[in-house]
N, C-alpha and C positions, 0 to 999 in steps of 0.2 A: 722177198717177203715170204713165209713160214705159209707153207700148202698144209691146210687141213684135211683130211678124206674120212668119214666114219659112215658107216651101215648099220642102223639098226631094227630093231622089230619094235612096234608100238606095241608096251603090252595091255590085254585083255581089260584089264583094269582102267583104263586113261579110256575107251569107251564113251563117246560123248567132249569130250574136253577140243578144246579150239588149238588148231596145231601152233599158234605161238605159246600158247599155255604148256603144251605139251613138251613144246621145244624146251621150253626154257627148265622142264623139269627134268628130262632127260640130258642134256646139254648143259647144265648147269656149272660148267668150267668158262663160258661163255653171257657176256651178256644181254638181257631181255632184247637192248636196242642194237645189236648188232646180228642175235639171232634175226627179229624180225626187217633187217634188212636184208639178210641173206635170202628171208624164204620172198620177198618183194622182188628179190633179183633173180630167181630160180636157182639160187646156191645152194637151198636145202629144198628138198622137192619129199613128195609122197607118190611111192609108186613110180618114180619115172614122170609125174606129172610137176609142173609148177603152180601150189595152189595159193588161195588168200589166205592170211595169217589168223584171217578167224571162220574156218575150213576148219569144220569139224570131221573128226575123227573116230570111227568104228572099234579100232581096235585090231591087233595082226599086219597093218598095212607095216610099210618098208619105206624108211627114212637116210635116204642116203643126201650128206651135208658134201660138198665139194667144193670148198672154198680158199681163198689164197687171202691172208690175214694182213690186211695193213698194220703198219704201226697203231697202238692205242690212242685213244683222244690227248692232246697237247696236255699233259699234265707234267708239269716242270719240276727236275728232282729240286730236294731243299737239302742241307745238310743237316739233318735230324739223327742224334745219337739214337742209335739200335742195340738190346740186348741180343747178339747172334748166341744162339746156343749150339749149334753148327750148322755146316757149309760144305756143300762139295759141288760137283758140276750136274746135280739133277734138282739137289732142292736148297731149301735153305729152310733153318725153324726159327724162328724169333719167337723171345720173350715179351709180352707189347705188356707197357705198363696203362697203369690208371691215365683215364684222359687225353689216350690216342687215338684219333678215328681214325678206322680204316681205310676206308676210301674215299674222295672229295665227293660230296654233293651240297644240297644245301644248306647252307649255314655254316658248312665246312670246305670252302672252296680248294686250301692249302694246310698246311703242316701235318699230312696223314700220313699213314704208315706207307701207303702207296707215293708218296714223294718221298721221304725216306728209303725207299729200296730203290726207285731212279737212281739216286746220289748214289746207293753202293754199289748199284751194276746197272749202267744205262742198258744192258742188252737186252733186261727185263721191259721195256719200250715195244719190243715186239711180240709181247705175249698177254695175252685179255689179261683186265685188272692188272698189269704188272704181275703175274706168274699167282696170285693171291688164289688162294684153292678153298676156303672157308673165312668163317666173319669172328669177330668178337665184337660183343655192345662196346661203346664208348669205354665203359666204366668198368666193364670187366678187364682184367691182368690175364697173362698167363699166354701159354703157346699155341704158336699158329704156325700152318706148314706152308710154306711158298717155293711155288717149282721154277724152275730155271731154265725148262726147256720143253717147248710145245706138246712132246710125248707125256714129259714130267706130269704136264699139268692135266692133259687127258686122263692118265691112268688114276692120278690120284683123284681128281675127281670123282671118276666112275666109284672110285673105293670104297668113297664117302657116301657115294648116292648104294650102292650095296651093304653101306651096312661093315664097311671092313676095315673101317679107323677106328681104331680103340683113342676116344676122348673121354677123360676122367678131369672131371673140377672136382674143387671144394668149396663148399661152402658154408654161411652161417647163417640160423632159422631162427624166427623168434614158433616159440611152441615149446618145452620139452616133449620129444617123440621117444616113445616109449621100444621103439623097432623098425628097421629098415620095409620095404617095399618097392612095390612098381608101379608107376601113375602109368595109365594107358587111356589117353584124353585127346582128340582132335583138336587141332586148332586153325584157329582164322583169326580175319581180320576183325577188330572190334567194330559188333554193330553201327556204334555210334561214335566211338571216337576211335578215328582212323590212323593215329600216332601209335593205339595199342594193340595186342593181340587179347585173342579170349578163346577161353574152352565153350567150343561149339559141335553140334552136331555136323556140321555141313562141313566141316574142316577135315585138314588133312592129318591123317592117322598119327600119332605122335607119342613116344615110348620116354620115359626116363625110369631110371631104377634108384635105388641109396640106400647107405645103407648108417647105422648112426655109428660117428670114430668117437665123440666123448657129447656125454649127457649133464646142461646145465640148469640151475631152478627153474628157469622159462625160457632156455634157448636151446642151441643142438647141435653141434657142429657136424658134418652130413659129407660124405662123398659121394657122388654123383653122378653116371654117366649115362651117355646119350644114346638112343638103339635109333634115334631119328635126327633130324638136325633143324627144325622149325624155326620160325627166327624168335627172339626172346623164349625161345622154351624151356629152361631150366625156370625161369623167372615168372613164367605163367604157371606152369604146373607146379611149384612149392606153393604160389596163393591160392589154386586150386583148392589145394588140401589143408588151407587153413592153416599155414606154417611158413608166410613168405620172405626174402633175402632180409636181412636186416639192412635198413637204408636205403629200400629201393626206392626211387624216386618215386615209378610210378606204380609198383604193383604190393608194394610194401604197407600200407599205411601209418597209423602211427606208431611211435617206437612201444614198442612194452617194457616193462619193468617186473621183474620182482617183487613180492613184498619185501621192504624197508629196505631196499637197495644200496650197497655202499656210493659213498660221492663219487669215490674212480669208475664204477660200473657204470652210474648215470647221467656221467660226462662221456666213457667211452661210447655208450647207445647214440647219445644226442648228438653227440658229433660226428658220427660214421655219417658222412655226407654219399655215399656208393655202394650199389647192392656188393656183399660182402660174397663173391664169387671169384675164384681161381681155376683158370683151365692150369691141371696140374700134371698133367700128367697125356701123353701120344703114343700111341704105339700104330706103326703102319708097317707093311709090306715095303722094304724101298725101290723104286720105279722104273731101279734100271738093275740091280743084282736081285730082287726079291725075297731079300733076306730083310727079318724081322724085322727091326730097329724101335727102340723106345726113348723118350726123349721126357727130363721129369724138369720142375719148375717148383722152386720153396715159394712157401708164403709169401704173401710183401708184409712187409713191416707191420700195415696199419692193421693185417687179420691177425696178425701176431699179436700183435698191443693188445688187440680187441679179446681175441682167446683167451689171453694171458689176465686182463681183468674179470674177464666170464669167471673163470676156474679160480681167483682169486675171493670173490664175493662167494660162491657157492661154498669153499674152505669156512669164510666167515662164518657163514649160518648156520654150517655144520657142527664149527665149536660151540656155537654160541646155544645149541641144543642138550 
């Protein structure tokens, strides 16, 4: 079984926070329920001590994890067709289309992206999540980095948690936005309904930038990256600002229109069933040479159709002036 050993410093900031909390943000290559059985078992201590997982924290102390990683929970590969965009013996990037979940839970017991890489390399069996180092929603497309080997997955994690993956989507806004910017917005979980997140005070610090690629009568097409990695935060923060995914189920509301909109526009809007986001675009450190590496991902079809009637209606109105 795969020996894990890491050291490191709580920082100043985390101040108050309960060490499974802490854990799981710092350790975040690792899951909630395996962190908190480590620190249960004195596998991850504070200070040379064995504490409870809801052992609050100062700040400065010293977190050394020493643990030896069983296989993953029984999660049984399927043979599920994968876009690999490459492969080699530290990672692997997949393209994940619309409508693949990443990892079983509920509602989603099997056919995720996580049975899917069982089938192409059962070795990933010994490595948390199946080697999986970041998420995409359901319904987002686009690439994802999966490591191959226990170091892999350490380092790119940490990358992610500094700030040193370059992740670039695209996406589509209803709003015409007149100029790029930077949302800088906390987030958490929704007060009251706990499916969502929301821009709150109490929340964790959360960064997106964009900038506009092509401007439509009342939409926007926007590229997008991440300075943090929240969960749904591309998709909070565009409704934020009064300009959210076209089609988002849940932070979207209803579609807008144009005045006198062509029929192809008002079919394309009404029938975009999925927030209209593309992770397009990786760039990382790679985990074992160090060398750059970027990794790009086109459209899918249906942002393409969809773009393609945006700039098509917008043409219209313009002759028609």
């Amino acid at each position: 079984m795969p020996h894990v050993f890491q050291r490191l410093t709580v920082p100043a900031e985390f101040a108050g926070r309960r060490l499974d909390q802490a854990a799981a943000a710092l350790l975040n290559e690792f899951s909630r329920t395996r962190l908190k059985q480590w620190i249960e078992g004195g596998q991850l201590t504070v200070g040379g001590r064995a504490c409870a997982p809801k052992a609050r924290l100062k700040g400065g102390e010293e977190l050394v994890l020493d643990a030896r990683i069983e296989p993953a929970v029984a999660i049984e590969p399927e043979p599920i067709a994968l876009a690999i965009v490459h492969a080699d013996d530290a990672l692997i990037i997949v393209d994940k289309p619309v409508g693949l979940v990443v990892h079983p839970g509920a509602g989603n017991p099997a056919g995720t992206l996580q049975n899917a890489l069982l089938n192409f390399d059962s070795a990933l069996a010994a490595l948390p999540r199946a080697g999986i180092v970041h998420r995409l929603d359901k319904d987002t497309s686009g690439l994802l980095v999966v490591a191959r080997t226990l170091r892999a997955q350490q380092l790119l994690a940490r990358a992610i948690e500094r700030r040193k993956i370059g992740r670039v989507y695209q996406g589509i806004c209803q709003g015409a936005l007149t100029g790029g910017g930077a949302i800088d917005a906390p987030i958490a979980r929704h007060p009251r309904e706990r499916t969502k997140m929301a821009v709150r005070e109490s929340g964790r610090a959360a960064r997106t930038t964009y900038r506009v690629l092509a401007r439509f009568r009342a939409h926007t097409h926007v590229e997008l990256a991440l300075d943090s990695g929240r969960t749904h935060q591309i998709r909070v923060h565009m409704a934020y600002i009064r300009a959210p995914l076209v089609g988002d189920p849940v932070y979207g509301g209803r579609p807008r229109l144009p005045p006198a909109p062509s029929d192809r526009l008002r079919e394309a809007l009404q029938g975009f069933r999925r927030q209209a986001l593309h992770a397009a675009r990786l760039q990382l450190a790679h985990p074992e040479t160090g060398e750059i590496v970027t990794f790009e991902s086109p459209l899918p079809a249906d942002m393409v159709a969809l773009l393609d009637a945006l700039q098509s209606d917008r043409d219209t109105a313009q002759a028609r002036r």
